[in-house]
N, C-alpha and C positions, 0 to 999 in steps of 0.2 A: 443487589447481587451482581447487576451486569455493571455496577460501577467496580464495583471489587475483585472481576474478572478480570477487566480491563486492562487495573491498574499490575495486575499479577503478569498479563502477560506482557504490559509494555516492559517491564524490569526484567523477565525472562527469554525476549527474542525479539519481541513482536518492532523494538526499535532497530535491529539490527535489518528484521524484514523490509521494512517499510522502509529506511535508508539504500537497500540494494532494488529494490522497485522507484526508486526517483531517481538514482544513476542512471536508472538501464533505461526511465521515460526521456533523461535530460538527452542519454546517446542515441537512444530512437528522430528523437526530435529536429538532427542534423538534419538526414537526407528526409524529402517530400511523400517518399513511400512508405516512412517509419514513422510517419504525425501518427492516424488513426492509433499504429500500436504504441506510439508516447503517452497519447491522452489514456490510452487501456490502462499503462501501468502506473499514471496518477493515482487515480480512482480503485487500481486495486493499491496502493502505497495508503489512500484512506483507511479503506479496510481491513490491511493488516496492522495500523495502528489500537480499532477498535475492533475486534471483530463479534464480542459478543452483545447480541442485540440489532444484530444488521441481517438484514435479509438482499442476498447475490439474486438479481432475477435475468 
């Protein structure tokens, strides 16, 4: 069922999501102050690829 989820929401958003969270990690990424929040918005660009079945701790 969490594959079925998945695949519903990558066709419904979740590609569009995760495309505008690895812009905004790759522009974080320039200046030295925005590393820690580039690598955040990787790791959430995972997550909004799959989100169900993932647990945010």
């Amino acid at each position: 069922m969490k594959t079925l989820g998945n695949i519903i929401w990558v066709i419904f958003g979740g590609l569009h999501i995760a495309l505008e969270y690895f812009i905004a990690g790759l522009i974080l990424m320039i200046t030295i102050i925005g590393i820690p929040f580039g690598k955040m918005h990787f790791r959430l660009e995972k997550l909004a690829l799959s989100p169900f079945g993932k647990e945010v701790v």
